[in-house]
C-alpha positions, 0 to 999 in steps of 0.5 A: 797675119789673117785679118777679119772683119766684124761689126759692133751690135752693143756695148755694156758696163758694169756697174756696182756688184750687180753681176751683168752690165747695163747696155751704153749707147757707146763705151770710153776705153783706157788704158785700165779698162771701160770706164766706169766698169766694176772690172776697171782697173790695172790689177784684180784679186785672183778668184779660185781658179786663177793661176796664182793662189786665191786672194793673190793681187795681179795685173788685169788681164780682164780689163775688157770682155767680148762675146759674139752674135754667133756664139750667143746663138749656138750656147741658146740652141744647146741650152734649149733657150725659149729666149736668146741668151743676152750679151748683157747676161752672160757679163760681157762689153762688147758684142760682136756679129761676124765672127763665128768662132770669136772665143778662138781668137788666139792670145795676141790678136787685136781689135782695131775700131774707128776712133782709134781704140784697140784691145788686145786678147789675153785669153778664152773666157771659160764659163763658170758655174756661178755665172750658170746659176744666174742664168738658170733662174732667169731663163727657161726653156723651150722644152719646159726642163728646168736649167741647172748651174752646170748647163751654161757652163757645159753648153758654153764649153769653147764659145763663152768669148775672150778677154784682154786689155786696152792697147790704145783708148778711145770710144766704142759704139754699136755699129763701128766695125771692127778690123781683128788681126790674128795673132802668128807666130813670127816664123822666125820665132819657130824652133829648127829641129 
């Protein structure tokens, strides 16, 4: 399997119904979560959208959420951002640097760091409109256009990051690097025509 490698700039939580995170000099993850994070939990209510009906009680495949430097960057510049979007405002944990096309990731890869810790991906991270209601009355932009709740989730198509669960607990804190394995198919999982 493909391994990468990547640094921690920041780590965030979650903290009451505020919708962004607060930046933490380092993050305990277990096996429900970040600790003290309002996400923390081994199950979630569906939210419109989900693959079960609203209001359905699942297990938390969202337990944990990662953007990158690179992708943060290239939603900015097709927003026309006159400052960069923070990992903070978008809702993320984690943000990483040196993964260009971390939101790619496939289901199944794993992120290893120093203290043990390792998350797996569940799954891309689609950007939503509420979130790009947020962002649109506290950014602005370079041009002087006002933003609407459609333009992060247009600008943000493919790149929002990924989510997943803790696989092993431990701490994370900004600067660990992070080994990523990507996720193969087995050839021996491939159907013979």
């Amino acid at each position: 399997m493909k391994t990468l490698k990547a640094s921690v700039q920041s780590v965030y939580v979650g903290v009451g119904e505020k919708h962004g995170k607060e930046e933490r000099s380092s993050i305990r993850v277990e096996f429900d979560g970040v600790v003290d994070d309002r996400h923390q939990s081994f199950s979630r209510t569906c939210f419109g959208g989900d693959k079960q009906a609203k209001g359905s009680l699942r297990r938390n495949e969202r337990q944990w959420s990662a953007v990158s430097v690179e992708e943060l960057a290239e939603i900015s510049e097709k927003m026309d951002l006159s400052a960069p979007l923070s990992a903070a405002d978008v809702g993320a944990n984690l943000c990483l640097q040196g993964v260009d096309e971390l939101s790619r990731l496939p289901m199944g890869s794993i992120l290893e760091f120093p203290s043990g810790a390792v998350l797996m991906v569940s799954e891309y991270n689609p950007p939503c409109r509420d979130k790009g209601a947020q962002l649109a009355s506290k950014y602005e932009t370079r041009s002087g256009v006002v933003l609407s709740d459609t333009d992060f989730p247009k600008a943000a198509k493919l790149t929002r990051g990924v989510v997943g669960v803790v696989e092993v607990p431990g701490t994370i804190v900004p600067g660990d690097e992070v080994v990523i394995t990507v996720y193969e198919h087995p050839p021996w999982l491939a159907r013979s025509s």
